[in-house]
C-alpha positions as CSV (number, residue, x, y, z in Angstrom):
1,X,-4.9,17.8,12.3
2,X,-3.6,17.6,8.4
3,X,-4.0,20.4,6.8
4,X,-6.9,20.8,4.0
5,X,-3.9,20.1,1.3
6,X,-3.4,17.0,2.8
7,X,-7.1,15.9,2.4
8,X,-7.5,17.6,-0.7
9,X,-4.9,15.1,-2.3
10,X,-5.9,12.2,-0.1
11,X,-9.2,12.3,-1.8
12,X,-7.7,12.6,-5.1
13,X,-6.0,9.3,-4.6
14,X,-8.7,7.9,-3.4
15,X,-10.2,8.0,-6.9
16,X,-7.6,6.1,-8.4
17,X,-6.9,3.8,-5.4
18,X,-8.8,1.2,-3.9
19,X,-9.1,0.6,0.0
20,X,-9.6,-2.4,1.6
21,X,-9.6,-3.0,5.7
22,X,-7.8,-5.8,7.6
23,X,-10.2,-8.3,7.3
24,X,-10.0,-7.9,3.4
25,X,-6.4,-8.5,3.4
26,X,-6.5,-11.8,5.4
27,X,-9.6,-13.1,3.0
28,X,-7.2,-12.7,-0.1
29,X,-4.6,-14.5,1.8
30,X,-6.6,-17.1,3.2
31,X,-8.2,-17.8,-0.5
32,X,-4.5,-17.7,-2.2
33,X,-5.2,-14.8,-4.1
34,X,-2.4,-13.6,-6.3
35,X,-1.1,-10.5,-5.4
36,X,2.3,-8.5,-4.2
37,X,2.1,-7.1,-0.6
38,X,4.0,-4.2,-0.5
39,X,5.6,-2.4,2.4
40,X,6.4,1.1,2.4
41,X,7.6,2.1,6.1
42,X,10.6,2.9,6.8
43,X,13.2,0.6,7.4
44,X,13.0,1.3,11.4
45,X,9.7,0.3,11.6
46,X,10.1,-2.3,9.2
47,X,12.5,-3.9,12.0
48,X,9.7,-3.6,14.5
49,X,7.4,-6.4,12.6
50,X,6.0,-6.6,9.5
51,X,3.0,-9.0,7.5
52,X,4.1,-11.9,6.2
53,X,5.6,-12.2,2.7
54,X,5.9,-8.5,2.5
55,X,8.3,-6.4,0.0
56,X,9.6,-3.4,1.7
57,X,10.1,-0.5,-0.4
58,X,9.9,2.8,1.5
59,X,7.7,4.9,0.8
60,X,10.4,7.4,-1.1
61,X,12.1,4.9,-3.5
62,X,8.4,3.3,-4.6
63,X,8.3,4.4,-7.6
64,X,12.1,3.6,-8.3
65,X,11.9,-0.1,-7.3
66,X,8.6,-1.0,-8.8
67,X,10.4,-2.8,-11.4
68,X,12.5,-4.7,-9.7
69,X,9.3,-6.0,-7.9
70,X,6.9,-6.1,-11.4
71,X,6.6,-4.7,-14.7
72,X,3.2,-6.3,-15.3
73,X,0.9,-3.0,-15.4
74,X,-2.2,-5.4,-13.9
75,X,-0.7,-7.2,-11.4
76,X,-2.7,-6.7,-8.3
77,X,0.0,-4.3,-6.1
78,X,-1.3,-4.6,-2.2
79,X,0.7,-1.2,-0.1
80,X,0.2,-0.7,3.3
81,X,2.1,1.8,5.7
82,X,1.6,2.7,9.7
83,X,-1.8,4.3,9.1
84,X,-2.8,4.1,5.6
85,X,-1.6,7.7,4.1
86,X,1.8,7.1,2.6
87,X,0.8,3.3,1.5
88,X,-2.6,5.7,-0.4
89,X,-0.3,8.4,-1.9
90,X,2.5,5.4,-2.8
91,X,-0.1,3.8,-4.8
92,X,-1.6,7.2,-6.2
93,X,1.5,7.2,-8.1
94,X,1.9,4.0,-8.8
95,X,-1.6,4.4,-10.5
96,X,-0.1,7.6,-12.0
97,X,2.1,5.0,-14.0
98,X,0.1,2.7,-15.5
99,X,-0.4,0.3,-12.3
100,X,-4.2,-0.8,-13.1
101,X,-4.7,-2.4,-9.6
102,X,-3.1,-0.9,-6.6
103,X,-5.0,-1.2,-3.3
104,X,-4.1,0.6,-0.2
105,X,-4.7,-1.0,3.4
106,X,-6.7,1.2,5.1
107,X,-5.5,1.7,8.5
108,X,-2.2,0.5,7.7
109,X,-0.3,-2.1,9.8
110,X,-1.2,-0.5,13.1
111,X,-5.1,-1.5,12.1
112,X,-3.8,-5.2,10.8
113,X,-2.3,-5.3,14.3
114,X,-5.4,-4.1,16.3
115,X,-7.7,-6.5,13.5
């Protein structure tokens, strides 16, 4: 169970960072939105699969290697992790500075598996 920390700064983020489910995701790629998907696992469980046409950052260097991905402040920044946590917090502080639209997949790429 994560401690009340944990949820205390999960809800925080969750003021500054959209969520969308699965079935979001694949209607923004199905339309040809414009966006950058954005994975933030670890490089093991990159290996193990991953959503097409992702960028995988981990989690720790997100902030780092944002510019190498985009400077533009609006581009639309998609994150996802396993579960949805780090991919939330990666995009709280992307948010923090100056992203304007950073969505996390709810759910992570365990629920776009399961979807």
């Amino acid at each position: 169970m994560p401690m009340p920390e944990l949820a205390n700064l999960l809800n925080e983020a969750k003021k500054d960072v959209r969520e969308i489910g699965p079935a979001d995701l694949k209607h923004m790629q199905q339309a040809g939105e414009e966006f950058v998907l954005i994975d933030v696992r670890e490089p093991e469980e990159v290996s193990r699969g991953t959503i097409a046409n992702a960028i995988p950052i981990p989690r720790g260097l997100v902030e780092v290697k944002i510019d190498g991905v985009t400077t533009d402040k609006d581009k639309k920044l998609v994150l996802y992790c396993a579960g949805g946590v780090r991919s939330l917090l990666a995009g709280w502080m992307l948010a923090k500075m100056g992203f304007r639209n950073v969505i996390s997949l709810a759910g992570g790429y365990n629920g776009w598996m399961k979807s």
